[in-house]
BALOBA-1460 file (C-alpha; in Angstrom, 3 decimals):
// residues 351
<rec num="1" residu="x" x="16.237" y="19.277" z="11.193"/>
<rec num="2" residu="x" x="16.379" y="15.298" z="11.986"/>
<rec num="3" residu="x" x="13.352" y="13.643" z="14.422"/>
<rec num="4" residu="x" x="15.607" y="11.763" z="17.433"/>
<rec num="5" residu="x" x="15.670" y="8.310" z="15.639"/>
<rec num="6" residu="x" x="16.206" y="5.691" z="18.549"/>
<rec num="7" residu="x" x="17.212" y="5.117" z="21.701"/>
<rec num="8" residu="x" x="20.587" y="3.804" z="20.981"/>
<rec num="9" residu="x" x="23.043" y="4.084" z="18.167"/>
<rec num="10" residu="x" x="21.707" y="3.513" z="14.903"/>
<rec num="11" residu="x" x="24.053" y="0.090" z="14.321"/>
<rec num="12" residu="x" x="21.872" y="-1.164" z="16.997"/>
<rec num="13" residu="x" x="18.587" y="-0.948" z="15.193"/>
<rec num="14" residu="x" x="17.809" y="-4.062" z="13.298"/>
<rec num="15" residu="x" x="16.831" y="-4.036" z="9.885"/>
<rec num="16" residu="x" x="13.016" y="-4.755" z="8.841"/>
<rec num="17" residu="x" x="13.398" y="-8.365" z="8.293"/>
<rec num="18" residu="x" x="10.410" y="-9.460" z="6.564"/>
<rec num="19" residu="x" x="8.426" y="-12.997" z="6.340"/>
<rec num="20" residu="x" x="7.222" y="-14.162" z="3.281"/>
<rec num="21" residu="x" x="3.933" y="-14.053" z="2.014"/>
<rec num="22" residu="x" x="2.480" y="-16.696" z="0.144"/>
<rec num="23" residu="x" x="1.952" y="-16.828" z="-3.276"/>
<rec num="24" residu="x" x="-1.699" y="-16.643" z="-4.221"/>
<rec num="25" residu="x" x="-3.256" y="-18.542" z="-7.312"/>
<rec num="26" residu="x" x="-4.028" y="-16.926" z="-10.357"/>
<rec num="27" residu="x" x="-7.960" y="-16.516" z="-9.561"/>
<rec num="28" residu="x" x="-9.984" y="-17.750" z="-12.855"/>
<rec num="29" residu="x" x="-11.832" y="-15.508" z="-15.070"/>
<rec num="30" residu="x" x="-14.978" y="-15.377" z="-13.075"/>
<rec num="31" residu="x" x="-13.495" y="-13.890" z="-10.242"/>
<rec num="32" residu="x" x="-12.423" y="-10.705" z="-12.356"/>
<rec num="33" residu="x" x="-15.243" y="-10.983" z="-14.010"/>
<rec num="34" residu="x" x="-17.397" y="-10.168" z="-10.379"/>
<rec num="35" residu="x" x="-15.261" y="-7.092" z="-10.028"/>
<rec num="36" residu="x" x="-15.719" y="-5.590" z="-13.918"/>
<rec num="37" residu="x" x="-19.384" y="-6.455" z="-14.438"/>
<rec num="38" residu="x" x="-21.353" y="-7.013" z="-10.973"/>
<rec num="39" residu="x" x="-19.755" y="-7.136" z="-7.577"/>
<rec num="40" residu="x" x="-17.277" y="-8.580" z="-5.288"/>
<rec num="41" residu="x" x="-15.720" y="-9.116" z="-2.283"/>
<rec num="42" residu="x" x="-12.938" y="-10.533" z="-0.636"/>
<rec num="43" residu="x" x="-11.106" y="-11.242" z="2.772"/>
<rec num="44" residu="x" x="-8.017" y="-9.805" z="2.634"/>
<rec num="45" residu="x" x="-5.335" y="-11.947" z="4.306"/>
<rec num="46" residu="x" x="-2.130" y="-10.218" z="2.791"/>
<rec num="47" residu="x" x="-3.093" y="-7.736" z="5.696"/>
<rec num="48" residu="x" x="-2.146" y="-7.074" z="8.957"/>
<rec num="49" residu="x" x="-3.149" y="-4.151" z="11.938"/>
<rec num="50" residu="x" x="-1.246" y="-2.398" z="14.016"/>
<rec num="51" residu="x" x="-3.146" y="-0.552" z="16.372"/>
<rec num="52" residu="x" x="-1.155" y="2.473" z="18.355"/>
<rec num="53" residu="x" x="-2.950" y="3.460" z="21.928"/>
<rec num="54" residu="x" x="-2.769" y="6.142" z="24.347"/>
<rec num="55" residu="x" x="-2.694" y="9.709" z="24.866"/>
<rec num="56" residu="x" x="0.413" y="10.343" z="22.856"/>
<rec num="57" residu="x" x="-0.434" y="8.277" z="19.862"/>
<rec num="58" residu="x" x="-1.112" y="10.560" z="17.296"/>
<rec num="59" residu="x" x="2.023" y="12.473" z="18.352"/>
<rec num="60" residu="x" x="4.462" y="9.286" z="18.729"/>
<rec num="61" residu="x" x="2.809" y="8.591" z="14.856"/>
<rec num="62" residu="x" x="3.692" y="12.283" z="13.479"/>
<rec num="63" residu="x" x="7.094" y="11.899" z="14.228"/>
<rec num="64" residu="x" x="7.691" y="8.725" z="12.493"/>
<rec num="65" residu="x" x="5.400" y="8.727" z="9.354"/>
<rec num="66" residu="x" x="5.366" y="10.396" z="6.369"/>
<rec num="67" residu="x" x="1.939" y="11.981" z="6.817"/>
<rec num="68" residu="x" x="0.425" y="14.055" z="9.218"/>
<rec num="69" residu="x" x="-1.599" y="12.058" z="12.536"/>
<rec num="70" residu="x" x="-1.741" y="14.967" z="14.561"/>
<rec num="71" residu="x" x="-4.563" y="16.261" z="12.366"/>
<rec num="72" residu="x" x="-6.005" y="12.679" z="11.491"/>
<rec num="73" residu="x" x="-9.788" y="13.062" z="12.681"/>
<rec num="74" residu="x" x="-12.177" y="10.444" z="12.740"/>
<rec num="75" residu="x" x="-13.668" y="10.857" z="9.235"/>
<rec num="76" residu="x" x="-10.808" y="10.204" z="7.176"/>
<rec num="77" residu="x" x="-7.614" y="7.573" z="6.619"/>
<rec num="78" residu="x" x="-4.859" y="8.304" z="4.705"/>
<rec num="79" residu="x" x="-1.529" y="6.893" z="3.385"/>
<rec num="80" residu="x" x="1.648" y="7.414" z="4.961"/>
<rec num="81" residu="x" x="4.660" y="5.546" z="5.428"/>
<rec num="82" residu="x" x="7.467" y="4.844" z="7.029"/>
<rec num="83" residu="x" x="11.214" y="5.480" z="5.877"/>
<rec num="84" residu="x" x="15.032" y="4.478" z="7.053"/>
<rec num="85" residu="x" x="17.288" y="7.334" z="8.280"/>
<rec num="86" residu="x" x="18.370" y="7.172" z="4.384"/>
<rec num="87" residu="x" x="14.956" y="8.177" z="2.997"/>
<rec num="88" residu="x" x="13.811" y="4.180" z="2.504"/>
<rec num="89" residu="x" x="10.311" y="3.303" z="2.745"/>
<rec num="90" residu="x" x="10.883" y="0.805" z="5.385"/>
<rec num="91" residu="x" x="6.316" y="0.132" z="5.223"/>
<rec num="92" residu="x" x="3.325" y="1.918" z="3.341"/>
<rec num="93" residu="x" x="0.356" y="1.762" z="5.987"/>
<rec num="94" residu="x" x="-3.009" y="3.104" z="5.490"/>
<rec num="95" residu="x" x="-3.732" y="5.022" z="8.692"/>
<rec num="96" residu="x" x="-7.123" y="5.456" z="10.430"/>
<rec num="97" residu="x" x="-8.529" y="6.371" z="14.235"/>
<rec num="98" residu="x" x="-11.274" y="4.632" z="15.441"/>
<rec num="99" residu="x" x="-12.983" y="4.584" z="19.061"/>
<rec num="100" residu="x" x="-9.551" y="2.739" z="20.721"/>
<rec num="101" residu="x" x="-6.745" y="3.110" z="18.975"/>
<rec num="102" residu="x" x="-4.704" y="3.890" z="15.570"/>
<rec num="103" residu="x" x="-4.869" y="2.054" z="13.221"/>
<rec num="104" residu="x" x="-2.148" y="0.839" z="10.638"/>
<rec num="105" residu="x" x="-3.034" y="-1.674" z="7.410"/>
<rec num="106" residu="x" x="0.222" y="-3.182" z="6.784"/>
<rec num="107" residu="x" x="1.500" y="-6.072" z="4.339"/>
<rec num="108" residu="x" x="1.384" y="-8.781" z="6.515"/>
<rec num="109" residu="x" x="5.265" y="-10.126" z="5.564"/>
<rec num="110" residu="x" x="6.535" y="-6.742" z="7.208"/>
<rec num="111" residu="x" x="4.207" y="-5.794" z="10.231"/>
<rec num="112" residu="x" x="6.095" y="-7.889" z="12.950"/>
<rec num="113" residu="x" x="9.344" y="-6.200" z="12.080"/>
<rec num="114" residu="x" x="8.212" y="-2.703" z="11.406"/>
<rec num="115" residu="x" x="5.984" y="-3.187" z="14.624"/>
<rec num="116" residu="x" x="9.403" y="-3.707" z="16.837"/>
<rec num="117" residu="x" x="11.439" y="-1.034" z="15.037"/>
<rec num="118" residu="x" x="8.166" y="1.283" z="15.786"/>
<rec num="119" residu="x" x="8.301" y="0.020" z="19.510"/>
<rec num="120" residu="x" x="12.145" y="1.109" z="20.189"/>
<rec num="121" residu="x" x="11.464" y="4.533" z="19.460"/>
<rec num="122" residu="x" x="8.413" y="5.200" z="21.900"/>
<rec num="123" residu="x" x="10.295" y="6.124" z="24.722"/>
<rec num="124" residu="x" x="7.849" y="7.606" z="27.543"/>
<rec num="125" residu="x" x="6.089" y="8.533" z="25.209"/>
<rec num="126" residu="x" x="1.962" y="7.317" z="25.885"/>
<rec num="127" residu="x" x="1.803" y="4.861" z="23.427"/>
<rec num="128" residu="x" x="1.301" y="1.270" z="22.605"/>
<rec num="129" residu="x" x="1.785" y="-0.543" z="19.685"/>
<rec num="130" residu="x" x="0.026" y="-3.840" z="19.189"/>
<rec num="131" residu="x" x="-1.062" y="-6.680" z="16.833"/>
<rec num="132" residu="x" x="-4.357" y="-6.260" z="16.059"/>
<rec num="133" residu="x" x="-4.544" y="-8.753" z="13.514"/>
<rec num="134" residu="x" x="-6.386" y="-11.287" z="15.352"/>
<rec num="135" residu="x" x="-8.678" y="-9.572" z="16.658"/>
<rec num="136" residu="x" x="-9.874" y="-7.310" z="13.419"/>
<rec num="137" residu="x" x="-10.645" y="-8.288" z="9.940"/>
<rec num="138" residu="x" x="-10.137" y="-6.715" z="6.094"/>
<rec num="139" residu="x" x="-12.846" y="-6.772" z="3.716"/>
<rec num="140" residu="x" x="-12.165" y="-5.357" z="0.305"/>
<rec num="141" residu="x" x="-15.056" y="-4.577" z="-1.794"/>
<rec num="142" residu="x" x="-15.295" y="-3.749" z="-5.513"/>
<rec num="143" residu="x" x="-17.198" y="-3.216" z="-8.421"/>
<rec num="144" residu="x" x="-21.596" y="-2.352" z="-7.588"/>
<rec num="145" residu="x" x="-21.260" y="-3.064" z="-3.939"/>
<rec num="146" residu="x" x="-22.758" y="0.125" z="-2.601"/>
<rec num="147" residu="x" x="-26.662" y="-1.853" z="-2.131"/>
<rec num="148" residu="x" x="-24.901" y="-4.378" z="-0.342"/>
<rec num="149" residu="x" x="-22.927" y="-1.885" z="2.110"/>
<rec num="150" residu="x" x="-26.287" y="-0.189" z="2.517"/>
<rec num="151" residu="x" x="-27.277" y="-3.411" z="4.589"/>
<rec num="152" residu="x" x="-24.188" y="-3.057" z="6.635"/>
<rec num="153" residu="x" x="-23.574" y="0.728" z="7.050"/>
<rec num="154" residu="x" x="-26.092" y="3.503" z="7.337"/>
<rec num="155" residu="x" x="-24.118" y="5.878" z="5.366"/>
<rec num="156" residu="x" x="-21.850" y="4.926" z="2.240"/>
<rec num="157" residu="x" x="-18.625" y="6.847" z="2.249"/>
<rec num="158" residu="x" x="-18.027" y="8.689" z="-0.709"/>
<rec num="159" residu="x" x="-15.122" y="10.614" z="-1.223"/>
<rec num="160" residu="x" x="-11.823" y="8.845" z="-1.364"/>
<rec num="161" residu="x" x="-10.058" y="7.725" z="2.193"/>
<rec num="162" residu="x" x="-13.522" y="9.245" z="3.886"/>
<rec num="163" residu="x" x="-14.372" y="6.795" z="6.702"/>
<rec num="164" residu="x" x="-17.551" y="5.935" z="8.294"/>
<rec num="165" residu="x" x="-17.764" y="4.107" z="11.312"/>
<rec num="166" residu="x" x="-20.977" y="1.530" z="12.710"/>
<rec num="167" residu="x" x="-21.903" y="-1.365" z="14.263"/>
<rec num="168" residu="x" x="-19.547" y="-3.614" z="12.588"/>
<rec num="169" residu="x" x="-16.339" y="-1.666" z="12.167"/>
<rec num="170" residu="x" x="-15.403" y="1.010" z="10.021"/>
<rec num="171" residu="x" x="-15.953" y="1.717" z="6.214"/>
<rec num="172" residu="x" x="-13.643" y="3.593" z="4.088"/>
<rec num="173" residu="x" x="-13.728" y="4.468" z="0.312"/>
<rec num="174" residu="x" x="-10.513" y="3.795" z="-1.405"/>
<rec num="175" residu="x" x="-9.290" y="4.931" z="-4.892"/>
<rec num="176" residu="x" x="-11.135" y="3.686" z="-7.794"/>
<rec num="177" residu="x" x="-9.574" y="0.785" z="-10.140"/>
<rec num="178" residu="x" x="-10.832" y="0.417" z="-13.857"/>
<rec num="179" residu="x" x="-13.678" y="2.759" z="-12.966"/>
<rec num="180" residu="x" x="-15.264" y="0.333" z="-10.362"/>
<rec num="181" residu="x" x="-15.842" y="1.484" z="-7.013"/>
<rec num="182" residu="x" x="-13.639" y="0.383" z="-3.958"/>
<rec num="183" residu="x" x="-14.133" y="-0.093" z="-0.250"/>
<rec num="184" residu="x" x="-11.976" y="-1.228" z="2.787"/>
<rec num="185" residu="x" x="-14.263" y="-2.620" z="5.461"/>
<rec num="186" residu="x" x="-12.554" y="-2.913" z="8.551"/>
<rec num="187" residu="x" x="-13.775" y="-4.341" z="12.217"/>
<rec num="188" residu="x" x="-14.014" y="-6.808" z="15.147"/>
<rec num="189" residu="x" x="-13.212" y="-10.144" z="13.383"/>
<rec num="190" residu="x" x="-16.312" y="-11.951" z="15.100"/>
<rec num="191" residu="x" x="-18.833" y="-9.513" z="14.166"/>
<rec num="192" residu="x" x="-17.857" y="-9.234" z="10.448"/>
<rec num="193" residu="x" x="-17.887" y="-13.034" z="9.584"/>
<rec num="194" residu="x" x="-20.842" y="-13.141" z="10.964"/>
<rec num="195" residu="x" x="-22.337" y="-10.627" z="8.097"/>
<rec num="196" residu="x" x="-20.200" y="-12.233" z="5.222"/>
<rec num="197" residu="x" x="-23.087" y="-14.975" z="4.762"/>
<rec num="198" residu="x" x="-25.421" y="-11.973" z="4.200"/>
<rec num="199" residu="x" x="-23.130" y="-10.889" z="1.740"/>
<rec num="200" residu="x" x="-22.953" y="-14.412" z="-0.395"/>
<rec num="201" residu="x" x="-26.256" y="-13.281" z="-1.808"/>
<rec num="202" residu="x" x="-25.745" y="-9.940" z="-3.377"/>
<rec num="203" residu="x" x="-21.771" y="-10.456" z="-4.343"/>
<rec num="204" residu="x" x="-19.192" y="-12.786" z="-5.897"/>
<rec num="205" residu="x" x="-16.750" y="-13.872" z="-2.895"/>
<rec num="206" residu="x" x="-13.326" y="-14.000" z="-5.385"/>
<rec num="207" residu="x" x="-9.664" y="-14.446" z="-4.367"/>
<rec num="208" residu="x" x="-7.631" y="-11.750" z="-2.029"/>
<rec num="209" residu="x" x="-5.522" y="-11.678" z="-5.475"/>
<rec num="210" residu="x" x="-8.253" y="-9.816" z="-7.048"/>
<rec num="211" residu="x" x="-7.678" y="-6.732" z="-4.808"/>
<rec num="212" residu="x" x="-3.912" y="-7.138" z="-5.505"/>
<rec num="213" residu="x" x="-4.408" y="-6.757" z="-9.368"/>
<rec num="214" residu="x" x="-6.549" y="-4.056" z="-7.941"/>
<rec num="215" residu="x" x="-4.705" y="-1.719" z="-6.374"/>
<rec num="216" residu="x" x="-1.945" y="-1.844" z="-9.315"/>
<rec num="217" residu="x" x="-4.326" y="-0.941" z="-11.700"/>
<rec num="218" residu="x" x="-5.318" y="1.980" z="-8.921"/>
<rec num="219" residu="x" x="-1.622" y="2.767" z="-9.108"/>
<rec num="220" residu="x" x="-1.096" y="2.722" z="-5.570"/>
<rec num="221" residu="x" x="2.142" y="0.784" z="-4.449"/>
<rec num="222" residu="x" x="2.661" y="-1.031" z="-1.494"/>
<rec num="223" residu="x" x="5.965" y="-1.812" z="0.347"/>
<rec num="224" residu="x" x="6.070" y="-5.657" z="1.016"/>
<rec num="225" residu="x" x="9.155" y="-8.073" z="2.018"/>
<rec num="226" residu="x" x="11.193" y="-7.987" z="-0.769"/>
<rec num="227" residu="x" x="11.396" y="-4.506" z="-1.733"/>
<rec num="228" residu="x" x="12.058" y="-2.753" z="1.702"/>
<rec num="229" residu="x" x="14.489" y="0.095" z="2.236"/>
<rec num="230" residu="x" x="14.517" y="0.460" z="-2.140"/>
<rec num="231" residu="x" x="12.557" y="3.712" z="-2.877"/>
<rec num="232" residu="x" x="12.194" y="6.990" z="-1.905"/>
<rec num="233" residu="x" x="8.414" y="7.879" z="-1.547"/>
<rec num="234" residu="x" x="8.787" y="9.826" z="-4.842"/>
<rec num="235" residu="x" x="9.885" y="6.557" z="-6.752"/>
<rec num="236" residu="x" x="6.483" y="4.895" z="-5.994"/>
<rec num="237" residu="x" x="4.534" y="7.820" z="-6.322"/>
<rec num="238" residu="x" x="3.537" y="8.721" z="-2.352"/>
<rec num="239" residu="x" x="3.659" y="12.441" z="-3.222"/>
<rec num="240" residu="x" x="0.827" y="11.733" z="-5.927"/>
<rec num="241" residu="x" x="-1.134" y="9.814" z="-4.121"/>
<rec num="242" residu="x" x="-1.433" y="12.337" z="-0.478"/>
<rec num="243" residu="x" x="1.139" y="9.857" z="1.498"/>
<rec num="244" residu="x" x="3.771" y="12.628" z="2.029"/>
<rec num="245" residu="x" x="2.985" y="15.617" z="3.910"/>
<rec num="246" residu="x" x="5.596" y="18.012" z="2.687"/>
<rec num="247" residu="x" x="4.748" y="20.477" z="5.155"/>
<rec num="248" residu="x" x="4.747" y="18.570" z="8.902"/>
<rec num="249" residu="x" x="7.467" y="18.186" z="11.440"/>
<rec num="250" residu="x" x="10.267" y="16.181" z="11.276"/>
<rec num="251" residu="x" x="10.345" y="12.197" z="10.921"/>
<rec num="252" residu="x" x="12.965" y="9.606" z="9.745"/>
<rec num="253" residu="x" x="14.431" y="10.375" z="6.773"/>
<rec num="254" residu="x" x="12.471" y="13.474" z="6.235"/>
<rec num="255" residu="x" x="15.859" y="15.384" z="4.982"/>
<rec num="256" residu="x" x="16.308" y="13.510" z="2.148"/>
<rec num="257" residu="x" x="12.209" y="12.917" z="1.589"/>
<rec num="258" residu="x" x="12.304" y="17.022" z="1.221"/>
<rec num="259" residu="x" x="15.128" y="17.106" z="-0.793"/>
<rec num="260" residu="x" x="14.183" y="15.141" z="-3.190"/>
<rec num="261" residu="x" x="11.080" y="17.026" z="-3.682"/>
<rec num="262" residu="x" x="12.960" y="20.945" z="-3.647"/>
<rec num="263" residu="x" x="15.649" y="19.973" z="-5.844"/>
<rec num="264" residu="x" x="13.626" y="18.492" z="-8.487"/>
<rec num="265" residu="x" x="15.868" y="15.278" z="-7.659"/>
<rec num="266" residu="x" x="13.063" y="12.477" z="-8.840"/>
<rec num="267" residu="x" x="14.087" y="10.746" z="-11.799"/>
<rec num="268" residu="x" x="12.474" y="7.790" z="-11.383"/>
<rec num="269" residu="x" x="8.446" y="7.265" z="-10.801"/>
<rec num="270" residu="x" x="6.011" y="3.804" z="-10.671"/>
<rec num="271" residu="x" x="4.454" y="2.854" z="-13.889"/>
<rec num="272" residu="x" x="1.770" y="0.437" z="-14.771"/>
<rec num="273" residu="x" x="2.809" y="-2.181" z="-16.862"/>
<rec num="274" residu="x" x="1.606" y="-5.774" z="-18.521"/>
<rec num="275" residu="x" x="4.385" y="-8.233" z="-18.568"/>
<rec num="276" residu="x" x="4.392" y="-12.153" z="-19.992"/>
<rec num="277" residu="x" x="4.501" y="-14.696" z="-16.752"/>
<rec num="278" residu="x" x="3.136" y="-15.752" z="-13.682"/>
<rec num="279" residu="x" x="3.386" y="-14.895" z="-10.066"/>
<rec num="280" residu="x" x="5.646" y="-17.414" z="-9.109"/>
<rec num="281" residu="x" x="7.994" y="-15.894" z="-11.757"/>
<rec num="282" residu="x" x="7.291" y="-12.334" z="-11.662"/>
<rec num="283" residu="x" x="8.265" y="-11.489" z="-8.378"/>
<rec num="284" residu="x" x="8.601" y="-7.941" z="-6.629"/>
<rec num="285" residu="x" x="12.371" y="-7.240" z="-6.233"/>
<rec num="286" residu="x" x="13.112" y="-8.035" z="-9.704"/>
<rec num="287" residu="x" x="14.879" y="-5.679" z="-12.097"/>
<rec num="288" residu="x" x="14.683" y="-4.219" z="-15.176"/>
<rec num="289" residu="x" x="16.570" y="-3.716" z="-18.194"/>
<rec num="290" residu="x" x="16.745" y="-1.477" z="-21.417"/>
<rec num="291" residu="x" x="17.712" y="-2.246" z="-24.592"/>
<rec num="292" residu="x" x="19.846" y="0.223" z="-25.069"/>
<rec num="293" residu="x" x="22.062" y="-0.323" z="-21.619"/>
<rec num="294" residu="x" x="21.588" y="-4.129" z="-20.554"/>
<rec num="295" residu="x" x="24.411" y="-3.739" z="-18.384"/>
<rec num="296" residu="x" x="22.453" y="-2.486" z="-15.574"/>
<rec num="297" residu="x" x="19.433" y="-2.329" z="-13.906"/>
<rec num="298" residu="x" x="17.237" y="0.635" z="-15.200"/>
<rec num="299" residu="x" x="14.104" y="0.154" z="-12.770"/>
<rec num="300" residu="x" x="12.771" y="-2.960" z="-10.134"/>
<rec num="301" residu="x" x="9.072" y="-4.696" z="-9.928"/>
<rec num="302" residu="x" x="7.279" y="-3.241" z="-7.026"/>
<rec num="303" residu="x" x="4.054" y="-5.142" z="-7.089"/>
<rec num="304" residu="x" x="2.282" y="-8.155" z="-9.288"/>
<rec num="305" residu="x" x="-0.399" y="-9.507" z="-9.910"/>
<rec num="306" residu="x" x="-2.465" y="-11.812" z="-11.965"/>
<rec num="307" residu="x" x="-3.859" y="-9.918" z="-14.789"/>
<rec num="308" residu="x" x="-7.388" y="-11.106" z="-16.329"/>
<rec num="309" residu="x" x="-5.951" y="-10.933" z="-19.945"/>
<rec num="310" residu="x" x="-3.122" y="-13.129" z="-19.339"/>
<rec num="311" residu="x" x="0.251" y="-12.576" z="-17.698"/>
<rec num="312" residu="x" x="0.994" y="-9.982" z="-14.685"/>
<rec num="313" residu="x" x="0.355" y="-6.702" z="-14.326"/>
<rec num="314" residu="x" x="3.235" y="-4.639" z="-12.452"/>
<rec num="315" residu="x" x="4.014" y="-1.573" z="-10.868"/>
<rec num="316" residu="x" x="7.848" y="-1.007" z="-11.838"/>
<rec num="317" residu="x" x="9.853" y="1.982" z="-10.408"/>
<rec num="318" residu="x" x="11.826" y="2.573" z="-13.395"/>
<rec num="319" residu="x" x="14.221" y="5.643" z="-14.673"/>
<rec num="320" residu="x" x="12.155" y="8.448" z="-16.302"/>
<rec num="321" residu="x" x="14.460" y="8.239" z="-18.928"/>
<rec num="322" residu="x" x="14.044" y="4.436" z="-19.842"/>
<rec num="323" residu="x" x="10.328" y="5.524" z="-20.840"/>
<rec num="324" residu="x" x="11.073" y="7.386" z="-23.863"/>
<rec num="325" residu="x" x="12.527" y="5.098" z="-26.056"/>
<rec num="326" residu="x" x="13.347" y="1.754" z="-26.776"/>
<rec num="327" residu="x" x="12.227" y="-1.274" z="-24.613"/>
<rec num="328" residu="x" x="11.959" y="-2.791" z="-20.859"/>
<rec num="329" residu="x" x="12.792" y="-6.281" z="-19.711"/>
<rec num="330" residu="x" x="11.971" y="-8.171" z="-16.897"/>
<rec num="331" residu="x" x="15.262" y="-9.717" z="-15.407"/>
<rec num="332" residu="x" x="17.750" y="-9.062" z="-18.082"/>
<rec num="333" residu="x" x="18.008" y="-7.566" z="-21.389"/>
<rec num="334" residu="x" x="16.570" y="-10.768" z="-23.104"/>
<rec num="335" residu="x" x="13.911" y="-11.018" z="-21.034"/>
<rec num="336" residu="x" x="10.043" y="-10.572" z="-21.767"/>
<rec num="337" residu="x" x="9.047" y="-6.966" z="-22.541"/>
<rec num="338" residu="x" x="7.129" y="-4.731" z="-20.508"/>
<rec num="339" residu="x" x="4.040" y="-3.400" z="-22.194"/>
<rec num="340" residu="x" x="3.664" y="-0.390" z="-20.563"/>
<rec num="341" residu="x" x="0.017" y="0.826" z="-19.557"/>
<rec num="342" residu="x" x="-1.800" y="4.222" z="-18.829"/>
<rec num="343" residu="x" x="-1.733" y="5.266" z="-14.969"/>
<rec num="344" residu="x" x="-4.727" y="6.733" z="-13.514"/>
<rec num="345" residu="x" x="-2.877" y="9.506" z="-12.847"/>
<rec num="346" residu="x" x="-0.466" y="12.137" z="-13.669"/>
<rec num="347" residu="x" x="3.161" y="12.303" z="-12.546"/>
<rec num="348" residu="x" x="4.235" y="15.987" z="-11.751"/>
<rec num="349" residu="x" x="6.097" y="18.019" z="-13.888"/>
<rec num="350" residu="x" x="9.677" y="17.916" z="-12.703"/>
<rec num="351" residu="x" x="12.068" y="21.120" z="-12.451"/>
């Protein structure tokens, strides 16, 4: 069973044409430093919001992502996101409700374009996408920040992707990364710079590129610009990490999503790896070789980031099989070497 796709042939969709994000300095050893041995924070501006309104909202949502809205209450966000009719993560969103709308944390590059693509398929249905960007802001917190929160928030979440909500927006706990705690504060834009000075005195404000290196090192991928319509949810690990319900009604794609899964199809997963560079070299959307077949690709960068011991760390989608032996090369066969790295989790045993 297929979810009705659009309102018009599917050669009159547009692709997701992305923007481009800039490039973000290598933040200096300090700035890592906050994160590993005190506390940190940091505005996030390789976010944006969506925020989804009216009655059908949570319905219009179920049909599209890969994880179930209909259910979403107000104490929890999770991951979804958001495929082609081929199966293609098209956007990885986190997904929360709050008091007026849905909310969607997008990579900025891609939220205008999946934003339209999302507004062709509403229909009559009661709902309203819009940019909330403007009007909310992203914290991302790290490291021994829960003393700090406690000035902010009356209760500290503490499970993962469990959400409070207060005065000044909503607070949700996200994986861990290198054993330090993580938080997404999220609310009216206003209201939240007006606490950062309060802030300044218990934490280390460090780069946005912190919380990229981050959420690598948390293993959890995210769809930006350059590698849209590339990976099944399986190849970056969405299935591991709660952002496919297997069990839910139908939504683009969600033939091949399920498919995948039955068949014991996946043969390539997202690994953590350290790689010799920079980020204006190491780029997501570059591929990856083997030794032992340089002819063609074996796997493609998902995410970078500057890494505190030098070089990038990566997520790579990657064959299964290029793991066992031999080596990995960014680019081409001569390339540097991955140095592969310890996920904080386990893939599933395939059958």
């Amino acid at each position: 069973m297929t979810a009705p796709l659009a309102p018009a042939p599917a050669h009159s969709v547009p692709p997701v044409a992305a923007a481009v994000l800039p490039v973000l300095p290598r933040p200096g050893g300090a700035q890592f430093e906050a994160v590993l041995k005190s506390g940190a924070y940091m505005p996030l501006t390789q976010f944006g919001v969506i925020s989804v309104s009216g009655d059908d909202a949570a319905t219009f949502l179920h049909g599209q992502l890969t994880s179930d809205t209909q259910h979403l209450d107000a104490a929890n966000a999770r991951l979804a996101g958001y495929c082609s009719p081929k199966g293609r993560l098209l956007a990885s969103f986190l997904v929360w409700r709050d008091s007026e709308a849905i909310r969607l944390l997008v990579s900025k590059d891609v939220q205008a374009a999946v934003q339209k693509r999302l507004s062709m398929f509403v229909l009559r249905a009661k709902a309203k996408l819009s940019d909330a960007s403007a009007d909310l802001l992203a914290v991302g917190l790290a490291g021994d920040v829960r003393a700090a929160l406690g000035g902010i928030f009356d209760v500290i979440p503490d499970g993962v992707h469990v959400k409070v909500d207060g005065p000044f927006g909503s607070l949700i706990r996200v994986p861990d990364a290198e054993a330090r705690l993580r938080y997404l504060w999220i609310g009216p834009r206003a209201e939240v710079e007006a606490q950062l000075p309060a802030l300044d005195s218990k934490l280390v404000r460090v780069s946005p590129a912190v919380w990229d290196w981050l959420d690598i090192r948390a293993g959890e991928p995210r769809i930006t610009g350059p590698v849209t319509e590339q990976f099944v949810p399986q190849m970056v690990n969405f299935d591991v990490l709660g952002g496919v319900n297997f069990r839910k009604g139908c939504y683009p794609g969600q033939e091949i999503v399920a498919r995948s899964q039955y068949r014991g199809t996946i043969k390539r997963r997202t690994a953590l790896a350290n790689v010799t560079g920079e980020t204006l070299s190491v780029a997501a959307g570059t591929e990856l070789f083997h030794s032992a077949d340089p002819g063609q690709p074996c796997g493609m960068v998902v995410n970078v980031a500057s890494a505190p011991a030098g070089g990038v760390d990566v997520l790579a989608e990657i064959k299964l099989v290029a793991l066992e032996g031999g080596s990995v090369h960014l680019g081409a066969a001569d390339g540097p070497a991955l140095r592969f790295l310890p996920l904080p989790y386990a893939w599933p045993t395939e059958v």
